[in-house]
CHARMM internal coordinates of N, CA and C (Angstrom, degrees):
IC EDIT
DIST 1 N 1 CA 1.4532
DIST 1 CA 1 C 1.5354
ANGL 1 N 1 CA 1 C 109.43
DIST 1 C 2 N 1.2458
ANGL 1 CA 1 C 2 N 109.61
DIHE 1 N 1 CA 1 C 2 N 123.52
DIST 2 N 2 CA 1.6135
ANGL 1 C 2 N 2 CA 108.46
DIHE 1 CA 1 C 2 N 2 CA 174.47
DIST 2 CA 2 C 1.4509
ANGL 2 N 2 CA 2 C 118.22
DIHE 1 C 2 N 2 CA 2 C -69.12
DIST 2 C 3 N 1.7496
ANGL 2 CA 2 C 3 N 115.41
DIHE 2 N 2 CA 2 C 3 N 161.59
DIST 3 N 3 CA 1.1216
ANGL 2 C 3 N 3 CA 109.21
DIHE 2 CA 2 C 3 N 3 CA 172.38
DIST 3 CA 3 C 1.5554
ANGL 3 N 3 CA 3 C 141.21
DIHE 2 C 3 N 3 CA 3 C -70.04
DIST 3 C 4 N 1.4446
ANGL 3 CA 3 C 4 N 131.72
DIHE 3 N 3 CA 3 C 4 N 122.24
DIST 4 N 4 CA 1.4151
ANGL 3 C 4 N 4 CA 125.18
DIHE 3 CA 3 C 4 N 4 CA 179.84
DIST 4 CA 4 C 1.5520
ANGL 4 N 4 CA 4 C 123.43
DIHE 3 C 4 N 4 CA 4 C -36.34
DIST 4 C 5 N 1.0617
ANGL 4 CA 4 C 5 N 119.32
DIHE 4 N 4 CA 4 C 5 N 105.61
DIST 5 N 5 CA 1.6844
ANGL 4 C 5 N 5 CA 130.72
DIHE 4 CA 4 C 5 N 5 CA 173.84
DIST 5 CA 5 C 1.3942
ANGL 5 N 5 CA 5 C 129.51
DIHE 4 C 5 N 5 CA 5 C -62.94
DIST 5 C 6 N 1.1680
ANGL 5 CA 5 C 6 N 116.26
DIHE 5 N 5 CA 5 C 6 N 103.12
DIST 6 N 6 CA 1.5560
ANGL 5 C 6 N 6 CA 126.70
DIHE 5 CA 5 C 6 N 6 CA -177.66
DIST 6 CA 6 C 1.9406
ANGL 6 N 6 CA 6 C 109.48
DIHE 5 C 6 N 6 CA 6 C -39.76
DIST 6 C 7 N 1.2674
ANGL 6 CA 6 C 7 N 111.54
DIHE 6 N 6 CA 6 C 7 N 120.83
DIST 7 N 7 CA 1.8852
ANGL 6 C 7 N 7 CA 104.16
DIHE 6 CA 6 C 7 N 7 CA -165.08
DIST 7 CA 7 C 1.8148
ANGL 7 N 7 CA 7 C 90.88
DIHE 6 C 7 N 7 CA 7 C -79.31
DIST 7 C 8 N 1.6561
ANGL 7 CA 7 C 8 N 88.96
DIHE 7 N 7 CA 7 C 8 N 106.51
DIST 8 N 8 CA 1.8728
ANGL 7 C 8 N 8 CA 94.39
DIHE 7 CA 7 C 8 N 8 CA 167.20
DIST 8 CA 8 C 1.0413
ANGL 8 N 8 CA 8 C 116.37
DIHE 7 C 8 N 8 CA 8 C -46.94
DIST 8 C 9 N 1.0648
ANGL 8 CA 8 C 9 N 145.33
DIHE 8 N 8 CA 8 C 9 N 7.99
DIST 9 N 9 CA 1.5582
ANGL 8 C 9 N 9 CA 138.97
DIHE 8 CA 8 C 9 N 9 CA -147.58
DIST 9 CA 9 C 1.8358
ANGL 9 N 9 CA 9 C 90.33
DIHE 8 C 9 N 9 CA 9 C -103.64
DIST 9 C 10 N 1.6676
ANGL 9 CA 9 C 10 N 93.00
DIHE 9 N 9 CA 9 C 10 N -61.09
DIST 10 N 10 CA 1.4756
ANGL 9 C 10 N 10 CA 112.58
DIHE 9 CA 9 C 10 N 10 CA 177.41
DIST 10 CA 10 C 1.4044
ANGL 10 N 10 CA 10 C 125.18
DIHE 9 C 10 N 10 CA 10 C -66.87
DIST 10 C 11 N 1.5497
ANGL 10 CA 10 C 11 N 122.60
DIHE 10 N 10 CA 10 C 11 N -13.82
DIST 11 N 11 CA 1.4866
ANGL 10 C 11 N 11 CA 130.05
DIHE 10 CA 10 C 11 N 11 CA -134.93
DIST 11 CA 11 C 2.5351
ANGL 11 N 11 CA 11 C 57.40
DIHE 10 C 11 N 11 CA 11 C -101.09
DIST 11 C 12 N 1.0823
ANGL 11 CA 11 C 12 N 141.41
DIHE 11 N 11 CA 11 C 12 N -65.78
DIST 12 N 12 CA 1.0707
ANGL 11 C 12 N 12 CA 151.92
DIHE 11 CA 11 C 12 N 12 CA -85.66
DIST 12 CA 12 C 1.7003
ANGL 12 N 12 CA 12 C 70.54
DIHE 11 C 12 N 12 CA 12 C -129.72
DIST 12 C 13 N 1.5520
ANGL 12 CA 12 C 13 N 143.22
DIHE 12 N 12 CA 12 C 13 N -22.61
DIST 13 N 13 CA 1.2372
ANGL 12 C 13 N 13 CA 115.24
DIHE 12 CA 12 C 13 N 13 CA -164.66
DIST 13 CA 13 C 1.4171
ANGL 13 N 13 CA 13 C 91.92
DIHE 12 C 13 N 13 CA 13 C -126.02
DIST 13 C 14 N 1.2858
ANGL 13 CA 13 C 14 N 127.17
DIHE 13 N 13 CA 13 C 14 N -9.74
DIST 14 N 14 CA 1.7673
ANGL 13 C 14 N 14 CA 123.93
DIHE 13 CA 13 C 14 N 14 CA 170.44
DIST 14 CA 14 C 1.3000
ANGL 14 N 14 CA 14 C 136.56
DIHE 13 C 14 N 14 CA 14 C -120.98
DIST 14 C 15 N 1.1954
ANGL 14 CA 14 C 15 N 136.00
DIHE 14 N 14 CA 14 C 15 N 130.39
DIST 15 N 15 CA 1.2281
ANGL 14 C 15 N 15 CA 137.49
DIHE 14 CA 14 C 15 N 15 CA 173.39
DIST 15 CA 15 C 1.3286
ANGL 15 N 15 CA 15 C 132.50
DIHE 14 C 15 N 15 CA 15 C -87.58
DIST 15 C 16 N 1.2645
ANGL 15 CA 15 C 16 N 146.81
DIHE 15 N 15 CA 15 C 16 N 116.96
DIST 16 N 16 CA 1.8226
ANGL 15 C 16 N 16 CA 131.20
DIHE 15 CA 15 C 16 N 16 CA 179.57
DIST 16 CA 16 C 1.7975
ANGL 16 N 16 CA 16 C 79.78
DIHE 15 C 16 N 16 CA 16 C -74.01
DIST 16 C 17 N 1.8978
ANGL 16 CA 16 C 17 N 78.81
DIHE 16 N 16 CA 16 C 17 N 155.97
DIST 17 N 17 CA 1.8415
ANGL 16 C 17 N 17 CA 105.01
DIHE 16 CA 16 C 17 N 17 CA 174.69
DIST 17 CA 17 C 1.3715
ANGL 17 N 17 CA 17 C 81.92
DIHE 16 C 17 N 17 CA 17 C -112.01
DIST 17 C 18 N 1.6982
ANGL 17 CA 17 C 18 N 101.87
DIHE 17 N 17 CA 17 C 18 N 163.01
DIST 18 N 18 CA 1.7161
ANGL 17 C 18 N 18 CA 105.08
DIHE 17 CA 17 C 18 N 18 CA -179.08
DIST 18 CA 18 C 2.2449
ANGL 18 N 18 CA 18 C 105.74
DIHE 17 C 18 N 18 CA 18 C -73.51
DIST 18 C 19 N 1.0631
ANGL 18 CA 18 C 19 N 89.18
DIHE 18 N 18 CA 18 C 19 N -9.78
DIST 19 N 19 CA 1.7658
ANGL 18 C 19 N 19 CA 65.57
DIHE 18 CA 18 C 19 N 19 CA 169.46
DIST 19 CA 19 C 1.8092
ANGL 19 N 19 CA 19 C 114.26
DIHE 18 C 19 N 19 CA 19 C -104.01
DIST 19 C 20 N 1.4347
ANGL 19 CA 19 C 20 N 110.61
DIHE 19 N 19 CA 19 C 20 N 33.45
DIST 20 N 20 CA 1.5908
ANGL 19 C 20 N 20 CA 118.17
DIHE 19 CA 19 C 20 N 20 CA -160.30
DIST 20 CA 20 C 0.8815
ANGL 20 N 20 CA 20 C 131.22
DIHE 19 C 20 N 20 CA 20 C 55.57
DIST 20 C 21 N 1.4855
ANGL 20 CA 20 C 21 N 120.75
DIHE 20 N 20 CA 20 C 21 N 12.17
DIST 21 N 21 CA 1.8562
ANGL 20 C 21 N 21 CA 99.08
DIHE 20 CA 20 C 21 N 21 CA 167.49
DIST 21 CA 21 C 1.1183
ANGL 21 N 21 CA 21 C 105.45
DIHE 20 C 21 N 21 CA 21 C -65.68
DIST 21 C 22 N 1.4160
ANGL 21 CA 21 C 22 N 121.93
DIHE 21 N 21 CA 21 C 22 N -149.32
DIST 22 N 22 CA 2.0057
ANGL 21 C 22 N 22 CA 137.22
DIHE 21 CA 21 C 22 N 22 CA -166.72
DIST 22 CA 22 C 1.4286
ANGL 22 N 22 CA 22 C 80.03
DIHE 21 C 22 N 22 CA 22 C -158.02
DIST 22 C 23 N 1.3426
ANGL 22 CA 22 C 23 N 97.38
DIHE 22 N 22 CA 22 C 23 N 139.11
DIST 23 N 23 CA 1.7524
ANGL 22 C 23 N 23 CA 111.21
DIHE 22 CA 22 C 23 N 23 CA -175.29
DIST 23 CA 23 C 1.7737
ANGL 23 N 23 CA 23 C 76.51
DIHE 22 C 23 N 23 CA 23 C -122.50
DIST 23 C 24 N 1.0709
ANGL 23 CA 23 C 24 N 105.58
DIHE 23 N 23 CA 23 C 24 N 157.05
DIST 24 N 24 CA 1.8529
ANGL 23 C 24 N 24 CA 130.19
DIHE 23 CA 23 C 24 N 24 CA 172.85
DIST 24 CA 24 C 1.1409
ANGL 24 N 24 CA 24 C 109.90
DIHE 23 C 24 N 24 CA 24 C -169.40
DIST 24 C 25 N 1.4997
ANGL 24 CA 24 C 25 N 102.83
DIHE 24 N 24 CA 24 C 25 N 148.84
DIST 25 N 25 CA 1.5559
ANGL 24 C 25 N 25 CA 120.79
DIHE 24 CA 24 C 25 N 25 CA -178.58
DIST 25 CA 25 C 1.6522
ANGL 25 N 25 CA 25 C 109.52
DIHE 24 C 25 N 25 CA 25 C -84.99
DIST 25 C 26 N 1.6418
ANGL 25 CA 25 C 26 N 91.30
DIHE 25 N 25 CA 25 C 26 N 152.52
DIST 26 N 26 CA 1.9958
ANGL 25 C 26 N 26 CA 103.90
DIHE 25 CA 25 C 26 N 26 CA -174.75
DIST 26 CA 26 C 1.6724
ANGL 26 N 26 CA 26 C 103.17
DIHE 25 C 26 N 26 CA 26 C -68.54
DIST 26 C 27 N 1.0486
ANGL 26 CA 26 C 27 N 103.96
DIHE 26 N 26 CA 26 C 27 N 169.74
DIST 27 N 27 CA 1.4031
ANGL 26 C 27 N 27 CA 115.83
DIHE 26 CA 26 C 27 N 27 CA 166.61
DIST 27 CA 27 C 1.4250
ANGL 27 N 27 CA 27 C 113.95
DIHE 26 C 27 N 27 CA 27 C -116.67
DIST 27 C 28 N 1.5478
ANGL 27 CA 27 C 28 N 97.83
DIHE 27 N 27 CA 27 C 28 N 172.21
DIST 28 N 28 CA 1.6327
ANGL 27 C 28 N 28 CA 107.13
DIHE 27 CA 27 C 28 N 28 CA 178.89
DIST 28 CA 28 C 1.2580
ANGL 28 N 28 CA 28 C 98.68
DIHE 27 C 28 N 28 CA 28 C 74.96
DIST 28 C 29 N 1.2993
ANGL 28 CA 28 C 29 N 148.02
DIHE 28 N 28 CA 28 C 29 N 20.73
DIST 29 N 29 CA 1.4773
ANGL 28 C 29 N 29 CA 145.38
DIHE 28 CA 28 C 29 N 29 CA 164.67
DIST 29 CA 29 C 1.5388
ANGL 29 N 29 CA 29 C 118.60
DIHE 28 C 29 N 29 CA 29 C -106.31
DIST 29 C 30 N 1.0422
ANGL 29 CA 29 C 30 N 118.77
DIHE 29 N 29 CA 29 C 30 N 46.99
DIST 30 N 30 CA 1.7938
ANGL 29 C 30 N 30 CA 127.91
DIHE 29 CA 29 C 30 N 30 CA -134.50
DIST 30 CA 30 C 1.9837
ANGL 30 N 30 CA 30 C 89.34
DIHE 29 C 30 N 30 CA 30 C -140.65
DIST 30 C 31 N 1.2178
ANGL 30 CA 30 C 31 N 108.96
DIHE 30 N 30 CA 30 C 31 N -54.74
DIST 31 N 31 CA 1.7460
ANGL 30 C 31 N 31 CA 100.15
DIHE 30 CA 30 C 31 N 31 CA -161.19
DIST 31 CA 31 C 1.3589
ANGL 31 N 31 CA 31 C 98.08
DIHE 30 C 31 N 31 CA 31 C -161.33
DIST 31 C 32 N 1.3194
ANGL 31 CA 31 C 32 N 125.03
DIHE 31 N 31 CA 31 C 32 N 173.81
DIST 32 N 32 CA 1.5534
ANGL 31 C 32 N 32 CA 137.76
DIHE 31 CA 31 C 32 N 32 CA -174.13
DIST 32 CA 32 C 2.0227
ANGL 32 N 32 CA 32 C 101.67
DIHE 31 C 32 N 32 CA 32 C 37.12
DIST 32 C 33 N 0.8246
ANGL 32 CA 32 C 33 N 100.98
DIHE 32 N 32 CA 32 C 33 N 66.77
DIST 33 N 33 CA 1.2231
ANGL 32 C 33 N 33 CA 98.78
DIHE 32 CA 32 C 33 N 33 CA 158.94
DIST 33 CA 33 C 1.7928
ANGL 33 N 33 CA 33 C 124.34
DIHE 32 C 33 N 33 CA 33 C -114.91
DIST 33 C 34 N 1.1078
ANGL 33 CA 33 C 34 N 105.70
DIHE 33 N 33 CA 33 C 34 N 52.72
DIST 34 N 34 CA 1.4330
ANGL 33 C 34 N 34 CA 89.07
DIHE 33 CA 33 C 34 N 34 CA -175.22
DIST 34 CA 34 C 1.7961
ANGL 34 N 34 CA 34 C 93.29
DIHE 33 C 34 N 34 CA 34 C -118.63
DIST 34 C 35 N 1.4281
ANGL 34 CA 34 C 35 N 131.34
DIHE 34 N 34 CA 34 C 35 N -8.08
DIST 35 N 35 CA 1.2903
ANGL 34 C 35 N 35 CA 154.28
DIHE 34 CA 34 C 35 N 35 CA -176.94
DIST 35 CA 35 C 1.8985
ANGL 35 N 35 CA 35 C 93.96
DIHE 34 C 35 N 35 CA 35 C -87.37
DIST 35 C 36 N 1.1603
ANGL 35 CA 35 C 36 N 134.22
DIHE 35 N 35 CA 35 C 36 N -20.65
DIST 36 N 36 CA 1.2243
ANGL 35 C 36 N 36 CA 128.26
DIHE 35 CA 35 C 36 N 36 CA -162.56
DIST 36 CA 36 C 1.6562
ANGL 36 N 36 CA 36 C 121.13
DIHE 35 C 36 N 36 CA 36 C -97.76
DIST 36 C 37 N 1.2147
ANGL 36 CA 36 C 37 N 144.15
DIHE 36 N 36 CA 36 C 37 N 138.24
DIST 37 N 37 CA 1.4759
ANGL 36 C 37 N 37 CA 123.28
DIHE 36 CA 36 C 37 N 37 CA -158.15
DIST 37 CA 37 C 1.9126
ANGL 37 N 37 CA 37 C 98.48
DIHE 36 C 37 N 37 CA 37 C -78.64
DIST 37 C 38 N 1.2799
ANGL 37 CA 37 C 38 N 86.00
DIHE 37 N 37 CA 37 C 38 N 179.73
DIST 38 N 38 CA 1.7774
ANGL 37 C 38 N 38 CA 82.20
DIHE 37 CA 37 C 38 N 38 CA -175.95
DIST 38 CA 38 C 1.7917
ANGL 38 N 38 CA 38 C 101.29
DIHE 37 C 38 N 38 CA 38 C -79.55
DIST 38 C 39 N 1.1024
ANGL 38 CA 38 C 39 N 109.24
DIHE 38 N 38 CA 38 C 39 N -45.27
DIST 39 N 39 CA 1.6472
ANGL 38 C 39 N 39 CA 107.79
DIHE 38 CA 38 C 39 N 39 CA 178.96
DIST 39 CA 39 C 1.6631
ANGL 39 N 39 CA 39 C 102.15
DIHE 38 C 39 N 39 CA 39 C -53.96
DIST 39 C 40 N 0.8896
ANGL 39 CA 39 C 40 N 120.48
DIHE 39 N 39 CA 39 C 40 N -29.34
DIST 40 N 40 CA 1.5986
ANGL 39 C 40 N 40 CA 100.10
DIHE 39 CA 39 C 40 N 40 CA -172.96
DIST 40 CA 40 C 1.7092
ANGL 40 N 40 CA 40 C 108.95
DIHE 39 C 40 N 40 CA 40 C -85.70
DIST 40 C 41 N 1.2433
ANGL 40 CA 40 C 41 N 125.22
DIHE 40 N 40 CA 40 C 41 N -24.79
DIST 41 N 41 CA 0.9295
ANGL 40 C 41 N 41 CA 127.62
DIHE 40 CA 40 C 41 N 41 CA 170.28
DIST 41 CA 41 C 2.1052
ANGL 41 N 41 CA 41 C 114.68
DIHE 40 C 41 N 41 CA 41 C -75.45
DIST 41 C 42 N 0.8883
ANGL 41 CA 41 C 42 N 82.88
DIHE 41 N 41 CA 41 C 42 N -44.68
DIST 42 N 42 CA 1.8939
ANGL 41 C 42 N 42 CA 97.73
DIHE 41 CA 41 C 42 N 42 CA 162.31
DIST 42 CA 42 C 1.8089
ANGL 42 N 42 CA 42 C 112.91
DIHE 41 C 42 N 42 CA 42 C -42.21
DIST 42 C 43 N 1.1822
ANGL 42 CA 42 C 43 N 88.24
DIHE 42 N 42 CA 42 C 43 N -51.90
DIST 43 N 43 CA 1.3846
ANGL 42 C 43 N 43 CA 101.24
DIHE 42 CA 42 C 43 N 43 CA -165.91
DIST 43 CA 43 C 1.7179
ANGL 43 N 43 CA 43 C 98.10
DIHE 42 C 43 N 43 CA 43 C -83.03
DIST 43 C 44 N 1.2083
ANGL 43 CA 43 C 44 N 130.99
DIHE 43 N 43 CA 43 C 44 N -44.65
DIST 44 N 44 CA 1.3981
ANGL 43 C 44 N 44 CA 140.44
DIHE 43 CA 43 C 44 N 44 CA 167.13
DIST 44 CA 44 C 1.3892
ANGL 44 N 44 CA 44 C 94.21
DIHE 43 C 44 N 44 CA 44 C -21.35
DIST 44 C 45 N 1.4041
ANGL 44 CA 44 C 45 N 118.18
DIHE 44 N 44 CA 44 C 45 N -76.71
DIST 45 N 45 CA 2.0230
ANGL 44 C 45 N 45 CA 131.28
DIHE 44 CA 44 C 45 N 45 CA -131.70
DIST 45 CA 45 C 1.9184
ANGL 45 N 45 CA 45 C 81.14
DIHE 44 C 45 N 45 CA 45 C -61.93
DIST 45 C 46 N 1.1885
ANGL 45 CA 45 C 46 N 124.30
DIHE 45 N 45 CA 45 C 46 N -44.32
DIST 46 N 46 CA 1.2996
ANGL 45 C 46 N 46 CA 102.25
DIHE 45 CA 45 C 46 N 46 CA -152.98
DIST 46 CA 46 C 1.2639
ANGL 46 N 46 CA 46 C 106.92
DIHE 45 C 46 N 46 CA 46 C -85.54
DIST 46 C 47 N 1.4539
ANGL 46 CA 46 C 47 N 114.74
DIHE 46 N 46 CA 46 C 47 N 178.17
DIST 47 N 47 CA 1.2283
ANGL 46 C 47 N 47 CA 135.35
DIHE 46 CA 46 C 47 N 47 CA -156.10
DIST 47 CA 47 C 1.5979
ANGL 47 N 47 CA 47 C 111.93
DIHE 46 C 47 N 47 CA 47 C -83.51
DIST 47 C 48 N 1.2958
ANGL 47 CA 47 C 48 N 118.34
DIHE 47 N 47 CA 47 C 48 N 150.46
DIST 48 N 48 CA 1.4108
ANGL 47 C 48 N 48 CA 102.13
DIHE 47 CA 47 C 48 N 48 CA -170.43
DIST 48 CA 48 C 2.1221
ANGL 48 N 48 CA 48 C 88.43
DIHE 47 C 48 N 48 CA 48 C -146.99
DIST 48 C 49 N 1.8403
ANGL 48 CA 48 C 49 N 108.82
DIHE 48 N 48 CA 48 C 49 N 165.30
DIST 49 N 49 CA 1.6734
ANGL 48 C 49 N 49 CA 79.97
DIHE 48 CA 48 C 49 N 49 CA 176.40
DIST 49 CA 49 C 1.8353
ANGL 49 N 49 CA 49 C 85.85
DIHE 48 C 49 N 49 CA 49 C -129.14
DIST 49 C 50 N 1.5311
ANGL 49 CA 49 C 50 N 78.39
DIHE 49 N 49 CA 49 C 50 N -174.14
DIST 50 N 50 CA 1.5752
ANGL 49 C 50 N 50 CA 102.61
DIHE 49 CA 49 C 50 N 50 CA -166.81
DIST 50 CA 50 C 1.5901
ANGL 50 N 50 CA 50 C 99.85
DIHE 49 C 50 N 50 CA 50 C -56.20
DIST 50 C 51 N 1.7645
ANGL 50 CA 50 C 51 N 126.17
DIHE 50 N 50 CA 50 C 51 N 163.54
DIST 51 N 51 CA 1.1313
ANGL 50 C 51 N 51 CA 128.61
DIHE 50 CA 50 C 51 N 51 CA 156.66
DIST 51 CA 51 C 1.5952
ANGL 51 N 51 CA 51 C 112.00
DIHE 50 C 51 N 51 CA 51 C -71.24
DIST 51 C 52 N 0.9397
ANGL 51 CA 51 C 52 N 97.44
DIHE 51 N 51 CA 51 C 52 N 174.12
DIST 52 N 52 CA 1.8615
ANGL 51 C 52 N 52 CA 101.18
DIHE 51 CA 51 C 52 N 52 CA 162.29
DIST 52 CA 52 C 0.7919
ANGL 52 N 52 CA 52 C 144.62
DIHE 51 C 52 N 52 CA 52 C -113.42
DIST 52 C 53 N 1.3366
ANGL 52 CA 52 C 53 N 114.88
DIHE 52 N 52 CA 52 C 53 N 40.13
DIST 53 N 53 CA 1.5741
ANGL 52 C 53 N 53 CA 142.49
DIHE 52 CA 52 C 53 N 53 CA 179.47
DIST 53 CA 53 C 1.5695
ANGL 53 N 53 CA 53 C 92.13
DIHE 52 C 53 N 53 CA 53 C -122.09
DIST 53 C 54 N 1.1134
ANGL 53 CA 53 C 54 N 122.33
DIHE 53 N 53 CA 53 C 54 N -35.03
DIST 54 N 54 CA 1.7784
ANGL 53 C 54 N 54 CA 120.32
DIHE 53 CA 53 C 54 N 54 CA 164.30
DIST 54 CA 54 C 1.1835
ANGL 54 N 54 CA 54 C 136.43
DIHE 53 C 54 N 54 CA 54 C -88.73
DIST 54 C 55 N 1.6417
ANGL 54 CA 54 C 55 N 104.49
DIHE 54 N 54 CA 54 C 55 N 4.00
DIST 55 N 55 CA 1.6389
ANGL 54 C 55 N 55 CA 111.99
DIHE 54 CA 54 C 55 N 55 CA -164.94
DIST 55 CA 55 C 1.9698
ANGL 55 N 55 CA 55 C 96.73
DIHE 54 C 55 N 55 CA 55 C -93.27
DIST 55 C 56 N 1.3153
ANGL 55 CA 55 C 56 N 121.17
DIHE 55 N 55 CA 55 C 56 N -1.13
DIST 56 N 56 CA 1.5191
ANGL 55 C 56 N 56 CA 112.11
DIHE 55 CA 55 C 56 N 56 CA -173.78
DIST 56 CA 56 C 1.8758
ANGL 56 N 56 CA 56 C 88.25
DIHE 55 C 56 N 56 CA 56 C -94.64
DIST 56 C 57 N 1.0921
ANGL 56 CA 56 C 57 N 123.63
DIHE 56 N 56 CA 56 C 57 N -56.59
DIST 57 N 57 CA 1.1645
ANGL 56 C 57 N 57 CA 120.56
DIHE 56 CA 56 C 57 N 57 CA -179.47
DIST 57 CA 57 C 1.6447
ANGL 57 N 57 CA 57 C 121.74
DIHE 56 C 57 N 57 CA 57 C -54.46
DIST 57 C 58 N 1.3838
ANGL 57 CA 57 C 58 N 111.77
DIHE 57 N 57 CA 57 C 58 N -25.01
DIST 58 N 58 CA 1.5243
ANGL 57 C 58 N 58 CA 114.90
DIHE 57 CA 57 C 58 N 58 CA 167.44
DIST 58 CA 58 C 1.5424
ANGL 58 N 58 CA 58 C 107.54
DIHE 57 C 58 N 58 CA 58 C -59.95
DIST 58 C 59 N 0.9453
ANGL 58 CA 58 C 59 N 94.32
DIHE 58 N 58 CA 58 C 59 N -69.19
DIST 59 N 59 CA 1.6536
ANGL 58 C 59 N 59 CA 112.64
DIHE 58 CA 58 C 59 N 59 CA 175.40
DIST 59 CA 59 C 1.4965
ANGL 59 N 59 CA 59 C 118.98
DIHE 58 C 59 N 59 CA 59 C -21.59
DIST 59 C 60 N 1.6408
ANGL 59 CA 59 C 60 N 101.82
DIHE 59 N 59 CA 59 C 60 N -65.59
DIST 60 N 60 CA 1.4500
ANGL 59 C 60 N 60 CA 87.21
DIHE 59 CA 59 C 60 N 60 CA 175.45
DIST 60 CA 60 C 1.6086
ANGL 60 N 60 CA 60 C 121.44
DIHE 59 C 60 N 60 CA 60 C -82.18
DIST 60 C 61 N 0.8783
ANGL 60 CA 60 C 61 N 110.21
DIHE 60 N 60 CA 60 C 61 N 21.88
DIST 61 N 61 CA 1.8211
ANGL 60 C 61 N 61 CA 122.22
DIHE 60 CA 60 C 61 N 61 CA 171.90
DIST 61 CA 61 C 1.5150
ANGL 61 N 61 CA 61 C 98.80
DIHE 60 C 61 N 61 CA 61 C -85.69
DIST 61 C 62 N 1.0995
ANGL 61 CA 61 C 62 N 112.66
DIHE 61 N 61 CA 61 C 62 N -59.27
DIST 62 N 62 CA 1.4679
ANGL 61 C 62 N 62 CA 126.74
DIHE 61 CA 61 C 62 N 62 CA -165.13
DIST 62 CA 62 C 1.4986
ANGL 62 N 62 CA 62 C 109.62
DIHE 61 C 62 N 62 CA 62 C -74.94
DIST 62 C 63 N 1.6140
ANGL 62 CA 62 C 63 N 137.11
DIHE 62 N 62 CA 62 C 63 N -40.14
DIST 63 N 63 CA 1.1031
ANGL 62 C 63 N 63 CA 151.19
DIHE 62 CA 62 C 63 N 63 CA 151.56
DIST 63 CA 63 C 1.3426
ANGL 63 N 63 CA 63 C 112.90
DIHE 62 C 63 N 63 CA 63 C -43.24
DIST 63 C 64 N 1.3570
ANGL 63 CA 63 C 64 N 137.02
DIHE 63 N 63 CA 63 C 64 N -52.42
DIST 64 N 64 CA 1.3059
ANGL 63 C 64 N 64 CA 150.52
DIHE 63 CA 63 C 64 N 64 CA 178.15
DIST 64 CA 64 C 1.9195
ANGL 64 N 64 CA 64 C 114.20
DIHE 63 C 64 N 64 CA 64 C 83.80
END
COOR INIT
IC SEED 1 N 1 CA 1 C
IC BUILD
């Protein structure tokens, strides 16, 4: 049996923090922003992490 493959998809949009959360980036910060206030876009760039009702399913993406 070959080995289980980490899904690039995920390997490329999440990070583990050293105490296991999953840090991921906001959305909607991508295009048409000139309609958007500056705080919301401010607040966009930074980093935000997964809930935890989604962090078992990250996992096994990232685990493979």
């Amino acid at each position: 049996m070959p080995k289980m493959k980490t899904k690039s998809g995920a390997k490329k949009r999440f990070k583990l923090t050293g105490t296991g959360e999953i840090k991921r980036k906001h959305a909607f910060k991508n295009h048409i922003l000139t309609k958007k206030e500056n705080k919301r876009k401010r607040m966009l760039t930074k980093k935000g992490l997964v809930h935890s009702r989604d962090k078992q399913a990250i996992l096994d993406l990232l685990q493979g």
